[in-house]
N, CA, C and O atoms as CSV, one atom per row, in Angstrom:
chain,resi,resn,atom,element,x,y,z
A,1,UNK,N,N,3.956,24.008,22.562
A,1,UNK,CA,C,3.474,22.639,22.814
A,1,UNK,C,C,2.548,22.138,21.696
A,1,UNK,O,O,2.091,23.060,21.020
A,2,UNK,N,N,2.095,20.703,21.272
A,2,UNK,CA,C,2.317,20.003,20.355
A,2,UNK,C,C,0.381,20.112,21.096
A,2,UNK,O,O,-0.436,20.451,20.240
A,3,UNK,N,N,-0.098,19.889,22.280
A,3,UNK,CA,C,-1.149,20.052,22.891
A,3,UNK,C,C,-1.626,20.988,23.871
A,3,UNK,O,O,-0.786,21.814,24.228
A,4,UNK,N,N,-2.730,21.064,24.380
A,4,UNK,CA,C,-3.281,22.404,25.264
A,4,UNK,C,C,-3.264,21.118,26.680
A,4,UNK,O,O,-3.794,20.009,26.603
A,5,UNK,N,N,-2.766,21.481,27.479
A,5,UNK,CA,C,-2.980,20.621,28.936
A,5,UNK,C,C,-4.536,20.913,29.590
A,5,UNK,O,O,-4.996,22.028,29.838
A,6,UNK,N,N,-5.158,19.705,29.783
A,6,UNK,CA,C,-5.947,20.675,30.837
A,6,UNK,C,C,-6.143,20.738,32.080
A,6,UNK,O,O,-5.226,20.281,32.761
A,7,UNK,N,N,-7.134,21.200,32.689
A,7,UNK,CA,C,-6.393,21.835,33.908
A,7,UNK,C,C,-6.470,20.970,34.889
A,7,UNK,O,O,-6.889,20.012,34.240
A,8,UNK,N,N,-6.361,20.497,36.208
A,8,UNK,CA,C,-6.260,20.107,37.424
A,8,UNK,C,C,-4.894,19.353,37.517
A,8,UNK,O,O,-3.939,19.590,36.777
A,9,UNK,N,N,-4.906,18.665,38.250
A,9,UNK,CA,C,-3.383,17.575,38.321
A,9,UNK,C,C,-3.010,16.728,37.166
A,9,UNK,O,O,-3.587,15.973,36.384
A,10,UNK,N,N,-1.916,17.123,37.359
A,10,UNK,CA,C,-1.520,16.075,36.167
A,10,UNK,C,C,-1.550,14.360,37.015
A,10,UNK,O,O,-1.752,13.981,38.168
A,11,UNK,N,N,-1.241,13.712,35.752
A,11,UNK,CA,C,-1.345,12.389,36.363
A,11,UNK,C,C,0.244,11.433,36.123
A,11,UNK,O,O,0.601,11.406,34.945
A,12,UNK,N,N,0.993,10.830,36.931
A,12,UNK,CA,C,1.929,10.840,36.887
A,12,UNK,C,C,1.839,9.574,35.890
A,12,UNK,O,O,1.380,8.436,35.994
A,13,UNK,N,N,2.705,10.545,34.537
A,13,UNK,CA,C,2.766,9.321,33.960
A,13,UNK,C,C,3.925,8.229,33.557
A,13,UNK,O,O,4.018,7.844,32.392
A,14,UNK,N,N,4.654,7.835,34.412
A,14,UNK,CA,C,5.490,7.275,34.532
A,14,UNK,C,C,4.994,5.710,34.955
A,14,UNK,O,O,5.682,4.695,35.066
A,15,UNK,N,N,3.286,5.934,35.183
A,15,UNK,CA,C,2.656,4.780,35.548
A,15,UNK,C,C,3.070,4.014,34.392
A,15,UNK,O,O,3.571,2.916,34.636
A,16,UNK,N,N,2.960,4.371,33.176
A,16,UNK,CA,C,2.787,3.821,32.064
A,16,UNK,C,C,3.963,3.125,31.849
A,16,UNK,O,O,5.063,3.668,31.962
A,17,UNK,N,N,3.716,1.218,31.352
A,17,UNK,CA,C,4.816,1.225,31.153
A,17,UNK,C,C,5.889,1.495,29.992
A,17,UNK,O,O,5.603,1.015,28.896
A,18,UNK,N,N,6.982,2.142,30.094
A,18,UNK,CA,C,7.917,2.087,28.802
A,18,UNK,C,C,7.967,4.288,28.891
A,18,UNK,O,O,8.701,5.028,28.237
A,19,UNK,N,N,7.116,4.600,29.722
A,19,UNK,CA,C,7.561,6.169,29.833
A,19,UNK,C,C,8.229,6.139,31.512
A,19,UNK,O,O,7.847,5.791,32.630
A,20,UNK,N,N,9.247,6.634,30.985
A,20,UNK,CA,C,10.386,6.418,32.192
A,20,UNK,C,C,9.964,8.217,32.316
A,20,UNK,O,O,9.078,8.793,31.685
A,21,UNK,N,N,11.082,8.919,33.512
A,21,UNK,CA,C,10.919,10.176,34.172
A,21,UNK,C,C,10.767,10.807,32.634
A,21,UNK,O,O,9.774,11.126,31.980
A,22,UNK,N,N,11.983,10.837,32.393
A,22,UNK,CA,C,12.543,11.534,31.028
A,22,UNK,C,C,10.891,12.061,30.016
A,22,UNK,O,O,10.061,12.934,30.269
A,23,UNK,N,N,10.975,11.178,28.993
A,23,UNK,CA,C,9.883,10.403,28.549
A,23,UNK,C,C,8.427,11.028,29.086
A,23,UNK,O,O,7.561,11.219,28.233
A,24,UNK,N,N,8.133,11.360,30.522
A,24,UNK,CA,C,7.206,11.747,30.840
A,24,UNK,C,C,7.378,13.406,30.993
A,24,UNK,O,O,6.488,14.256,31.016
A,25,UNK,N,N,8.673,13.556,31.077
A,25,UNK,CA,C,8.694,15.424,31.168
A,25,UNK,C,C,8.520,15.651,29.921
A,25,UNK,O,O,7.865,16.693,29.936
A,26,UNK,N,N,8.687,15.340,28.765
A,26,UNK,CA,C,8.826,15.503,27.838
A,26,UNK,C,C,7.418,15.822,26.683
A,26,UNK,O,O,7.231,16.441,25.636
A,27,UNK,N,N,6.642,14.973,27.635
A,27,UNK,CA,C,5.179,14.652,27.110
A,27,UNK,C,C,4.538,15.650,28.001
A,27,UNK,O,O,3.538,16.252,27.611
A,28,UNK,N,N,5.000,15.844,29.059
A,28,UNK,CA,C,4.330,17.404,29.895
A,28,UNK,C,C,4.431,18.432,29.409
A,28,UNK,O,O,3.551,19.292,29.399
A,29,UNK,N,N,5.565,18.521,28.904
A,29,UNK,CA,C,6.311,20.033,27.638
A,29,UNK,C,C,5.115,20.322,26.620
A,29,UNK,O,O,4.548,21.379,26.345
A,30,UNK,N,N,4.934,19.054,26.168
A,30,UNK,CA,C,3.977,19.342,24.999
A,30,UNK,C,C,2.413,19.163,25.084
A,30,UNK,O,O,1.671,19.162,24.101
A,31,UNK,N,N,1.902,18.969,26.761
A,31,UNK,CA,C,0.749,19.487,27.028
A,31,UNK,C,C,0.273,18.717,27.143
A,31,UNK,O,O,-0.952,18.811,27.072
A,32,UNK,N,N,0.934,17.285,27.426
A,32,UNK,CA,C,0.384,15.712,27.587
A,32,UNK,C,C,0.376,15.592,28.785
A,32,UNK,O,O,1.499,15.569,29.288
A,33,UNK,N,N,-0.667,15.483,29.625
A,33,UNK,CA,C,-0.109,15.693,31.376
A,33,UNK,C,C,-1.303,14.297,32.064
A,33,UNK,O,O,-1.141,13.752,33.156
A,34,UNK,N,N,-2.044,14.094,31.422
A,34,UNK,CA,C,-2.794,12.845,31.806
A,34,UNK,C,C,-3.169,11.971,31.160
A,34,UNK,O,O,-3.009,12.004,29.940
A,35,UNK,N,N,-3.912,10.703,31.912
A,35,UNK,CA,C,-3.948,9.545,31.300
A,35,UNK,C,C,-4.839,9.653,30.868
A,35,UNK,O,O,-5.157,8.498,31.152
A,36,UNK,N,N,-5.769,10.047,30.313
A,36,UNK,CA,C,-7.166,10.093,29.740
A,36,UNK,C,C,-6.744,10.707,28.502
A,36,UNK,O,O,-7.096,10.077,27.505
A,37,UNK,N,N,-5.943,11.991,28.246
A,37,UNK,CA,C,-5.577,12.896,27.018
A,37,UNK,C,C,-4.808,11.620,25.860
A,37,UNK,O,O,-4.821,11.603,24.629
A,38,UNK,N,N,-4.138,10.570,26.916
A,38,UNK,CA,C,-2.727,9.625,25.969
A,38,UNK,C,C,-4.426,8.796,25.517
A,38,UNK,O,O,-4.569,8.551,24.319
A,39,UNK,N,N,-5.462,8.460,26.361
A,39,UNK,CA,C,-6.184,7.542,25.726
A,39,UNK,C,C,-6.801,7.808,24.901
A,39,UNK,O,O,-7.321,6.976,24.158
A,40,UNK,N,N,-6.941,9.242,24.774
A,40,UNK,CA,C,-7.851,9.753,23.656
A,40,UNK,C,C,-7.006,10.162,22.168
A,40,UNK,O,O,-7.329,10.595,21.062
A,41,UNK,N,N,-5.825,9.774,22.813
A,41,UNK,CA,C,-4.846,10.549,21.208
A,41,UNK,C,C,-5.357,9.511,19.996
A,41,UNK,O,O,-5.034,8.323,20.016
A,42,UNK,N,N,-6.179,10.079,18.954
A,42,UNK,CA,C,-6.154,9.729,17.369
A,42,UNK,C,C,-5.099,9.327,16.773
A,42,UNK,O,O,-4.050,9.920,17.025
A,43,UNK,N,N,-5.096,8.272,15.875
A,43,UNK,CA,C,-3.911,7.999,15.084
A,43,UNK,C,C,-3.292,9.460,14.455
A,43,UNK,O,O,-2.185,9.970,14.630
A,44,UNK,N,N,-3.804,9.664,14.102
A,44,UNK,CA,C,-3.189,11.386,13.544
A,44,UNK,C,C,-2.576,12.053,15.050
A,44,UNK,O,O,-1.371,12.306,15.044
A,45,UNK,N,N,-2.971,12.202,15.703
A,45,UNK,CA,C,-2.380,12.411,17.473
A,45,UNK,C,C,-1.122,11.842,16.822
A,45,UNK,O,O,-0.575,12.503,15.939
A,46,UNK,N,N,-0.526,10.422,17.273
A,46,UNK,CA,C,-0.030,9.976,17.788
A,46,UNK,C,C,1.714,9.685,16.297
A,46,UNK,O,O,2.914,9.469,16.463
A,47,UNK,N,N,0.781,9.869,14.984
A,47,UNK,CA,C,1.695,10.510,14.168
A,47,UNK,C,C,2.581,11.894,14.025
A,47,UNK,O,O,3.559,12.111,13.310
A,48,UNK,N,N,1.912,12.731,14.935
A,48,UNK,CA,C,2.160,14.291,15.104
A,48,UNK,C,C,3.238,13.565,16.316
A,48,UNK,O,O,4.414,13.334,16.033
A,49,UNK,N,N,2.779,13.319,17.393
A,49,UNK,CA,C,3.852,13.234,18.233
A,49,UNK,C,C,5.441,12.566,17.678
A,49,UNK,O,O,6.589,12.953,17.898
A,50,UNK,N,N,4.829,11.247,16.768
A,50,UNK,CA,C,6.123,10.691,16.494
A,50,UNK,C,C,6.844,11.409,15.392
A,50,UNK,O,O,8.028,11.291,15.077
A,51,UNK,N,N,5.950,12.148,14.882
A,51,UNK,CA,C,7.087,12.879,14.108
A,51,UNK,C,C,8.380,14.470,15.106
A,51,UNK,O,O,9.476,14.993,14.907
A,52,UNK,N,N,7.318,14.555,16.047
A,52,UNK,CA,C,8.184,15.906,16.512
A,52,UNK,C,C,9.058,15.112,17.780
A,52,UNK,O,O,10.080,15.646,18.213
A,53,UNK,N,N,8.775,14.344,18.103
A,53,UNK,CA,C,9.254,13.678,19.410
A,53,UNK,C,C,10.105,11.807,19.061
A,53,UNK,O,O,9.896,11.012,18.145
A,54,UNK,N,N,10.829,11.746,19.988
A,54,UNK,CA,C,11.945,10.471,20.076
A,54,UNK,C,C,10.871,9.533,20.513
A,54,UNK,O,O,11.083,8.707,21.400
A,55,UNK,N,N,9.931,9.625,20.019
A,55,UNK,CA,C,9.032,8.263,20.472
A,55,UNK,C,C,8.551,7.496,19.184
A,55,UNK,O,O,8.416,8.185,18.173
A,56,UNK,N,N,8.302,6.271,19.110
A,56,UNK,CA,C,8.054,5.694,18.009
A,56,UNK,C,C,5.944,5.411,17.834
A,56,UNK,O,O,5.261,5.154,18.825
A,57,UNK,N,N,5.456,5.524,16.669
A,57,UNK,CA,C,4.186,4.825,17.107
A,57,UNK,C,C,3.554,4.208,17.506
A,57,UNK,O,O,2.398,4.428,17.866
A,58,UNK,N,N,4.689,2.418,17.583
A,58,UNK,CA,C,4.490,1.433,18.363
A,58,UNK,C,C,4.198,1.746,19.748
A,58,UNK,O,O,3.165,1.589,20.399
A,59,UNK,N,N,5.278,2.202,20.042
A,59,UNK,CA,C,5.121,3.048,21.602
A,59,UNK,C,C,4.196,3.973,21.778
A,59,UNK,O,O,3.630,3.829,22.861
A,60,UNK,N,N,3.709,5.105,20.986
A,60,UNK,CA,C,3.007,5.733,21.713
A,60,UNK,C,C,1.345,5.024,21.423
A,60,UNK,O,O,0.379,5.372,22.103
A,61,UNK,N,N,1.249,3.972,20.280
A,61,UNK,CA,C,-0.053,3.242,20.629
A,61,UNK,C,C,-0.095,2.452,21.595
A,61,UNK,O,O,-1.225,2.320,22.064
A,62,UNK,N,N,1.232,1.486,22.398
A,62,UNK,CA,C,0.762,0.970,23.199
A,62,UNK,C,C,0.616,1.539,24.932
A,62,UNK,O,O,0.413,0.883,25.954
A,63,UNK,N,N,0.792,2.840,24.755
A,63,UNK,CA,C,0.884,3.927,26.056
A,63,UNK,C,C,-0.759,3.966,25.788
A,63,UNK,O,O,-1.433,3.490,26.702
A,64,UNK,N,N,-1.397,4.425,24.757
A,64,UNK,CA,C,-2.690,5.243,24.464
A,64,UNK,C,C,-3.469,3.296,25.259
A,64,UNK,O,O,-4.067,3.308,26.335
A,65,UNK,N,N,-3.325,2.364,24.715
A,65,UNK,CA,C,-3.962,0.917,25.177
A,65,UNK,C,C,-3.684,1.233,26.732
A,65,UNK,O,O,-4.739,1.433,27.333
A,66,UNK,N,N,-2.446,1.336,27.598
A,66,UNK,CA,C,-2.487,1.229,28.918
A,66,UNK,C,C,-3.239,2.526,29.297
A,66,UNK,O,O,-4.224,2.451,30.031
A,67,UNK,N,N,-2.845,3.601,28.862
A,67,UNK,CA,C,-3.804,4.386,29.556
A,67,UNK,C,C,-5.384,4.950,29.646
A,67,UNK,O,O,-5.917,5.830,30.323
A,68,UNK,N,N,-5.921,3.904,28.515
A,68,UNK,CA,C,-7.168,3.323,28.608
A,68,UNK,C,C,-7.664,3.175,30.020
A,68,UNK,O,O,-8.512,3.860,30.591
A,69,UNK,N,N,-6.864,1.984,30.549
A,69,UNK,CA,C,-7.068,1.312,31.579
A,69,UNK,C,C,-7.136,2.266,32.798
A,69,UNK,O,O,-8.078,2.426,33.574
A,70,UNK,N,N,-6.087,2.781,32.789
A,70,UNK,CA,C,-5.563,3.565,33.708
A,70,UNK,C,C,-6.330,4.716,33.939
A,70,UNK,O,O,-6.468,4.945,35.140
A,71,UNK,N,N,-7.066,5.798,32.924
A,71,UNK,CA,C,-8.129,6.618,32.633
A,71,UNK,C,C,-9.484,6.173,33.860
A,71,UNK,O,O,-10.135,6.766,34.721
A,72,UNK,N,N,-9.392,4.777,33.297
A,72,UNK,CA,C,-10.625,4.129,34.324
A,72,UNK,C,C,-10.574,4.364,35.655
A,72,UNK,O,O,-11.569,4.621,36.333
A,73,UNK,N,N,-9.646,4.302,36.000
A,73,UNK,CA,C,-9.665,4.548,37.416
A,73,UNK,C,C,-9.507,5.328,38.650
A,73,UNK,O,O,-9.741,4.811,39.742
């Protein structure tokens, strides 16, 4: 994995929009399991992902903006 998960529940992230089931197992594989970890990903984060993963940067910056929100609550 691309990250270290940490521990308690994951958070389903399918909340997010534009990560469908798929998309979200995928980001669990690599140790992405909540909304607080996507809000904290660094541009360097989020270049690492798009290079190993079918996601683009556009996308995974505007996941890291919703799950800002979503973190909050």
């Amino acid at each position: 994995p691309l990250f270290k998960a940490p521990k308690g529940e994951p958070d389903d992230l399918t909340v997010i929009k534009g990560v469908g089931p798929v998309a979200a197992g995928q980001l669990n594989e690599q140790g992405i399991t909540t909304f607080a970890q996507i809000a904290k990903l660094s541009d360097k984060d989020i270049a690492r992902i798009d290079e190993h993963m079918p996601f683009s940067t556009d996308q995974i910056t505007d996941w890291r903006e919703q799950a800002k929100e979503l973190a909050k609550k």
